[in-house]
C-alpha positions as CSV (number, residue, x, y, z in Angstrom):
1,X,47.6,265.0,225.5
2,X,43.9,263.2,225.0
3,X,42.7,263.8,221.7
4,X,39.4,265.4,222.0
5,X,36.5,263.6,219.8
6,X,35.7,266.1,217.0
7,X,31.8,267.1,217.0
8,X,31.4,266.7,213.2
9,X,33.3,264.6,210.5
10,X,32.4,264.9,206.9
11,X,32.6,263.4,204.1
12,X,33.0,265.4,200.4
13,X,31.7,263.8,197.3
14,X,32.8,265.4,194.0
15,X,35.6,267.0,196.3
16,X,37.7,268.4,193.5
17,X,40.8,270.3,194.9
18,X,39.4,271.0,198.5
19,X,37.2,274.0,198.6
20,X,34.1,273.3,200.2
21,X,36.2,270.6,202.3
22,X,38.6,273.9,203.3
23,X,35.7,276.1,204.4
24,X,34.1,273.1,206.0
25,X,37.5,272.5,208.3
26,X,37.5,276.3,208.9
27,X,34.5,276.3,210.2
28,X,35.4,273.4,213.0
29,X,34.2,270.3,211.4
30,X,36.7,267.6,211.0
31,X,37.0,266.3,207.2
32,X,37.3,262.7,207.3
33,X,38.0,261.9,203.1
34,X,37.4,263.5,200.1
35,X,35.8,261.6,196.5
36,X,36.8,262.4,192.9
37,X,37.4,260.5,189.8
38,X,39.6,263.5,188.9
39,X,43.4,262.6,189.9
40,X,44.5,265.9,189.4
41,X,42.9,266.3,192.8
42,X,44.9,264.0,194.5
43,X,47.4,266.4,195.4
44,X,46.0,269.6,196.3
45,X,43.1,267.6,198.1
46,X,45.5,265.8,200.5
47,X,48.6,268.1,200.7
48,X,46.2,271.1,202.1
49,X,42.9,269.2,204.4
50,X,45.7,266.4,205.4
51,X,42.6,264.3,204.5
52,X,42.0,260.7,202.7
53,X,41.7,261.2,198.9
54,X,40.1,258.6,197.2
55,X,40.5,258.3,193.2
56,X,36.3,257.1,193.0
57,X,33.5,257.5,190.8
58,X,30.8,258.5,193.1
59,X,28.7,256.1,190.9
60,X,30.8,253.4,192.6
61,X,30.4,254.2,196.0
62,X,28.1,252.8,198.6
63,X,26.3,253.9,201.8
64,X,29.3,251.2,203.7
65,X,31.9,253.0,201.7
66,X,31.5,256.3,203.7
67,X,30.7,254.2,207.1
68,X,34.1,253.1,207.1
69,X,35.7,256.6,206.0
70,X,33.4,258.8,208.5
71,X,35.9,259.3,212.1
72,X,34.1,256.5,214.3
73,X,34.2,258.7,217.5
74,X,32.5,261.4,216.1
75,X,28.9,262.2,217.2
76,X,27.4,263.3,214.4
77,X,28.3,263.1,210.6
78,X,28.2,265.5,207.3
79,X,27.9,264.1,203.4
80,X,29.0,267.8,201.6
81,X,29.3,267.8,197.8
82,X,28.9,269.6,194.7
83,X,28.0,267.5,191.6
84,X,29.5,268.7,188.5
85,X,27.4,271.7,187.6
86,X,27.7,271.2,183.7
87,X,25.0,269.8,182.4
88,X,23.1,272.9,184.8
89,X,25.0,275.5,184.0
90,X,23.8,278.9,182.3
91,X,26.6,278.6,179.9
92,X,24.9,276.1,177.9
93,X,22.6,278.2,176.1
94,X,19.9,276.2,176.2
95,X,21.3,273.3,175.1
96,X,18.9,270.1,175.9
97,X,21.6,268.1,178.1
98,X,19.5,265.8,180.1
99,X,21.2,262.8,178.5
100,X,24.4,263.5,179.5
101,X,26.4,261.2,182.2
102,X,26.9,263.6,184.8
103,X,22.8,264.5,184.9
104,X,22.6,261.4,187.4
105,X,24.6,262.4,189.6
106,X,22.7,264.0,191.9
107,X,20.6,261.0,192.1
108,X,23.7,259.2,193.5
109,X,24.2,262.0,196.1
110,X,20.1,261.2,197.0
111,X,21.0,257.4,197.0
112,X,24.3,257.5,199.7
113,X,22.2,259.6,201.7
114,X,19.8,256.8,202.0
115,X,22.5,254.3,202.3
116,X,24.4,256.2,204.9
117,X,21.6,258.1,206.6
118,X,24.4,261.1,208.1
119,X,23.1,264.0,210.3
120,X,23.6,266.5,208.0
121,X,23.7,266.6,204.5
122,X,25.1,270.2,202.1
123,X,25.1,270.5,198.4
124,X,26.4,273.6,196.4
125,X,25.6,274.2,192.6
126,X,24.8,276.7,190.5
127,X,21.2,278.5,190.5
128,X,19.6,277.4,187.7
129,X,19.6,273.7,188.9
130,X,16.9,275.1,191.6
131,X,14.2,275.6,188.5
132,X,14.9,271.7,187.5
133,X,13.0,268.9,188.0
134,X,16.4,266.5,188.9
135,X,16.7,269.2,192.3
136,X,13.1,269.3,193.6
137,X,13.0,265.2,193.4
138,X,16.5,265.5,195.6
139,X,14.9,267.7,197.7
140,X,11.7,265.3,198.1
141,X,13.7,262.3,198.7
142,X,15.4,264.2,201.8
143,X,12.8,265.1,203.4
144,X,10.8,261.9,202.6
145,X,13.8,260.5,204.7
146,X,13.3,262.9,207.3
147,X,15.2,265.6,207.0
148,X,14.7,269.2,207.3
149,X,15.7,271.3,204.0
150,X,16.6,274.5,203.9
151,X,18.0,276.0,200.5
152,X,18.3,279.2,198.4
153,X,20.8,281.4,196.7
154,X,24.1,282.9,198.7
155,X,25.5,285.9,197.2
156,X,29.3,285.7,197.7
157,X,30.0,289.5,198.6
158,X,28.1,288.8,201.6
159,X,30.3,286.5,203.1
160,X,33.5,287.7,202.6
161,X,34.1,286.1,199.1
162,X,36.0,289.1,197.2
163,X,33.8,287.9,193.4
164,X,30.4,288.3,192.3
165,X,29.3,285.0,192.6
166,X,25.7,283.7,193.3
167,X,25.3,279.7,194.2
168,X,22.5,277.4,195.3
169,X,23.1,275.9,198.6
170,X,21.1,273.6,200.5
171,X,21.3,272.1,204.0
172,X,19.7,269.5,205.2
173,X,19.4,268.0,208.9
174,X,17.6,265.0,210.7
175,X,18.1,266.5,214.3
176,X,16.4,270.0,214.1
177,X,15.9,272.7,211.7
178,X,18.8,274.1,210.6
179,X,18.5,277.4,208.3
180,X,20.7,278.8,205.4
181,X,23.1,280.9,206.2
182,X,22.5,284.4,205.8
183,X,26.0,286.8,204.6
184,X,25.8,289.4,207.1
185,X,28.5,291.6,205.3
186,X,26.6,295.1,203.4
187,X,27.7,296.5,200.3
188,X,30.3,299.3,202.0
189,X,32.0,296.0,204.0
190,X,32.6,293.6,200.4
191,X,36.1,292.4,199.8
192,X,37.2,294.1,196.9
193,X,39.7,292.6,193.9
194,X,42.6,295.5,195.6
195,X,41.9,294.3,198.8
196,X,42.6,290.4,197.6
197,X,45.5,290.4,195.1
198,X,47.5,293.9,195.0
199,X,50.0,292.9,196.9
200,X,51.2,289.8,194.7
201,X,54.4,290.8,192.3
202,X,53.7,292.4,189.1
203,X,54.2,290.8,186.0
204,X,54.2,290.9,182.2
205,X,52.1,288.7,180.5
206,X,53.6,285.2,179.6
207,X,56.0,286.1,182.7
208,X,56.4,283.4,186.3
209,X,56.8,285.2,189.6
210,X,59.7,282.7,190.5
211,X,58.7,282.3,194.3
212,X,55.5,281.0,193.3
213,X,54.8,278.9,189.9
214,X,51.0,279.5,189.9
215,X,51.6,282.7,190.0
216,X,51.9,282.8,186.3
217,X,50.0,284.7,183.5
218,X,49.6,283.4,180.0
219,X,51.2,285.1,177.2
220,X,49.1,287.4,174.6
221,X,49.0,287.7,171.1
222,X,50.4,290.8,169.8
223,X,46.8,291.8,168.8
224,X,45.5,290.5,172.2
225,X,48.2,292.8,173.8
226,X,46.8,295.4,171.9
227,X,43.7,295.2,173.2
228,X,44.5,294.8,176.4
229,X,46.9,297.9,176.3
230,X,43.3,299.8,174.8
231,X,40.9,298.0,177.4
232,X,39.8,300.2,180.5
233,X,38.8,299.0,184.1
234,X,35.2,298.1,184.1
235,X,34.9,299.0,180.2
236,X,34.0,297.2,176.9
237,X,35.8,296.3,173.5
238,X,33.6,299.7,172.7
239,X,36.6,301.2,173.8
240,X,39.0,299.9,171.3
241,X,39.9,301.6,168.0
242,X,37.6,299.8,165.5
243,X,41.0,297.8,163.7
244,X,41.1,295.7,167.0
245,X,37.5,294.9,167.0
246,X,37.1,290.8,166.4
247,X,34.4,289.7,163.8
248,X,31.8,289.2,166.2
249,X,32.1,292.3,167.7
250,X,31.2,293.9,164.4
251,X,27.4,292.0,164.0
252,X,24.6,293.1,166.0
253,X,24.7,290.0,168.6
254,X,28.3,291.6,169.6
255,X,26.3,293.4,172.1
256,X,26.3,290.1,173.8
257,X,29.5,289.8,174.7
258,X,30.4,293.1,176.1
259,X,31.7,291.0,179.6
260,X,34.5,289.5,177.0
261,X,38.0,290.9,176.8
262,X,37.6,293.6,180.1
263,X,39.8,294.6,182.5
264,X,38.4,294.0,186.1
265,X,37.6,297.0,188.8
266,X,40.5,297.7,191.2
267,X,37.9,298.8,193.9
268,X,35.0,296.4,193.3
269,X,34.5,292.4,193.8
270,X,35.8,290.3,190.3
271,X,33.0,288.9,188.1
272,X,32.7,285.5,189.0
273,X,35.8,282.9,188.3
274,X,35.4,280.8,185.9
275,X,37.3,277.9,184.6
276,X,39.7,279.7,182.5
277,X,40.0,282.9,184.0
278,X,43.2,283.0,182.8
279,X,42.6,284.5,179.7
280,X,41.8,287.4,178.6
281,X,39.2,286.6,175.7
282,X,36.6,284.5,177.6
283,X,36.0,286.7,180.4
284,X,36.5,290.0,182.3
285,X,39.6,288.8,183.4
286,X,41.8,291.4,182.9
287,X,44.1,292.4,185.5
288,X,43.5,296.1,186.9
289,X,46.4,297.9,185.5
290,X,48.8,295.6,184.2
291,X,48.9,294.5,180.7
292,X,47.8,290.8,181.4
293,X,45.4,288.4,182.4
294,X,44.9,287.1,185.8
295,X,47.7,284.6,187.0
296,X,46.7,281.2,188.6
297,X,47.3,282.7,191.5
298,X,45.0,285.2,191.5
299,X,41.9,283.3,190.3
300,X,42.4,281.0,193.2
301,X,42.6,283.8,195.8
302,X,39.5,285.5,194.3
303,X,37.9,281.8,194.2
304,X,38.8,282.6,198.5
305,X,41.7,280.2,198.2
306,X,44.4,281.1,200.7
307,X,47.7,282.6,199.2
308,X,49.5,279.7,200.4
309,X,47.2,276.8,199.1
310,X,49.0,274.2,197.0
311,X,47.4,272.6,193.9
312,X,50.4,270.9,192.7
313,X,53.7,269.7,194.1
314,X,56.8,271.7,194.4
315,X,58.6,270.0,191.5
316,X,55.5,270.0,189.0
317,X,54.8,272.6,186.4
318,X,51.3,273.7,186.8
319,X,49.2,273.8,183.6
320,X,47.1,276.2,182.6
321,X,44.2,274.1,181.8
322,X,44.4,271.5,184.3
323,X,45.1,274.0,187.6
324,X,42.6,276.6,185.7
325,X,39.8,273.7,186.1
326,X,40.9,273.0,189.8
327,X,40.3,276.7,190.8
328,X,37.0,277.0,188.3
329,X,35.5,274.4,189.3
330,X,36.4,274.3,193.4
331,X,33.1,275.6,196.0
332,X,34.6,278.7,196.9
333,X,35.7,278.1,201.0
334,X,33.6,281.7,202.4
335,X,30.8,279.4,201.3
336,X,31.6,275.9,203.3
337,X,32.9,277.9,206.3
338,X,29.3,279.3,206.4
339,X,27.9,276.2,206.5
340,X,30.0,274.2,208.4
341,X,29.1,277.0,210.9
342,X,25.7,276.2,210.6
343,X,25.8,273.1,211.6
344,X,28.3,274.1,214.3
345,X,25.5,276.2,215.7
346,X,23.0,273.8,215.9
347,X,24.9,270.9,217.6
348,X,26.3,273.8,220.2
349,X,22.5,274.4,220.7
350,X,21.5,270.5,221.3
351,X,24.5,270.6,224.3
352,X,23.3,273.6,225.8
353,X,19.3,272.5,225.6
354,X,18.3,275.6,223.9
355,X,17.3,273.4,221.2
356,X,13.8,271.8,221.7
């Protein structure tokens, strides 16, 4: 049977274990390769897209680099990425980090663009980056090479991502406008944390489900334990019995950190996954009703990983730390898929002649 030609192949810098590459492929565009100088995203990245991985600082690559990676008999061509939010990210606390390696990365993005001049370009980060000078100069050089931008804030709820989770996308296109996405679910229609992961085998903490490995919760102290066994969905370490309180819960910038140590909401979306949501003290990561933090698992399915997605091989112990950073870190897929629909739309438009 005649292969037929896809309509889009992309191309995902700073690909990390798939995400924005899964949404992308769900949404009908055809991922040609994937870049990350992480190799614990080898595996994940090519045993679930089926895609090339290569092991690559994006630094290092050049506009001939993704020439030679996009599919050749597709019409039109994607660059997607997410540049390592870090040096952005809210979680800094105002810490000056301008000087830091990864603040140039988005330049590089903004130079392989130039380079490789695709249809369509897509970044994903988190919202603060949108107030920074480093964006709006990215943002410039795009349209100074012709492109129309579109960008703004997605809420996650909205599109069928079961977390609270808000991220900066933009879009980009030399053929047409092409708008954000908009979510189109309301409040009563969210994905809820039941609605995601109840179905997945209970366990204690520290405890495997043996059919599946990252489905794994970390042990707790006996203290931690303690306070989990006292923590109530949606609630605070307010609800403890003061001899469980920490130190810092006890000084008046406690009130800070009333999201730490809480159990999540059965019937609402999860706060949004984070790195190591896997434990129970940096975060409201607390399973529902069971005396535990979220599993691997979990976090990737709330992330809007399927069930069934792999993020190491079959005879590799996964690590908390490592796999926890994979699922963190990952563009969560409800997000790509939106955008890969995007684009979708507007090619569909240019065959029909509806676009002028």
């Amino acid at each position: 049977m005649r292969r037929v030609p896809p309509k889009v192949s992309a191309i995902d810098l700073f690909c990390g274990a798939g995400g924005l590459s899964l949404g992308l492929k769900q949404a009908g565009v055809e991922v040609a390769a994937g870049i990350d100088l992480d190799p614990a995203c080898a595996y994940p990245y090519e045993a679930n897209l089926r895609a090339k991985f290569l092991l690559k600082d994006v630094a290092e690559v050049t506009g001939r680099d993704l020439t030679d990676l996009w599919h050749a008999e597709a019409k039109y061509r994607l660059l997607a990425g997410c540049a390592p939010c870090q040096p952005f990210s809210s979680h800094r606390r105002g810490k000056d980090t301008s000087s830091e390696e990864n603040w140039d990365l988005l330049a590089h993005f903004g130079r392989l663009v130039e380079e490789a001049m695709p249809h369509f370009v897509t970044m994903e980060n988190v919202t603060r980056l949108g107030r920074m000078t480093v964006f709006h100069e990215f943002v410039a050089k795009l349209r100074e090479l012709g492109y129309a931008v579109d960008y703004g804030t997605l809420y996650g709820p909205e599109f069928g991502l079961p977390q609270e989770r808000r991220r900066l996308v933009l879009i980009a296109s030399r053929i047409g406008v092409v708008r954000l996405p908009k979510g189109s679910l309301e409040r009563s229609e969210f994905r809820t944390v039941k609605d995601v992961i109840a179905t997945l085998p209970a366990l204690r903490h520290g405890e495997t489900d043996p059919s599946d490995p990252l489905h794994m919760a970390r042990s707790l102290t006996p203290l931690n334990l303690a306070r989990m066994q006292a923590s109530k969905p949606g609630g605070t370490w307010r609800d403890w019995p003061e001899k469980l309180l920490a130190e810092c819960h006890k000084k008046k910038t406690g009130a800070s950190f009333q999201a730490f140590y809480g159990r999540m909401k059965w019937d609402e979306p999860s706060p949004t996954i984070t790195t190591q949501a896997y434990s129970f003290g940096t975060g409201r990561f607390g399973h529902p009703e069971q005396d535990r933090s979220l599993s691997l698992r979990e976090a990737a399915m709330l992330q809007g990983f399927p069930r069934e997605y792999q993020f190491v091989s079959a005879d590799e112990r996964p690590k908390l730390l490592t796999v926890g950073r994979l699922i963190g870190n990952a563009v969560p897929p409800p997000f790509g898929c939106a955008v890969g629909e995007a684009f979708i739309s507007k090619i569909e438009s240019i065959a029909g002649g509806k676009d002028g």
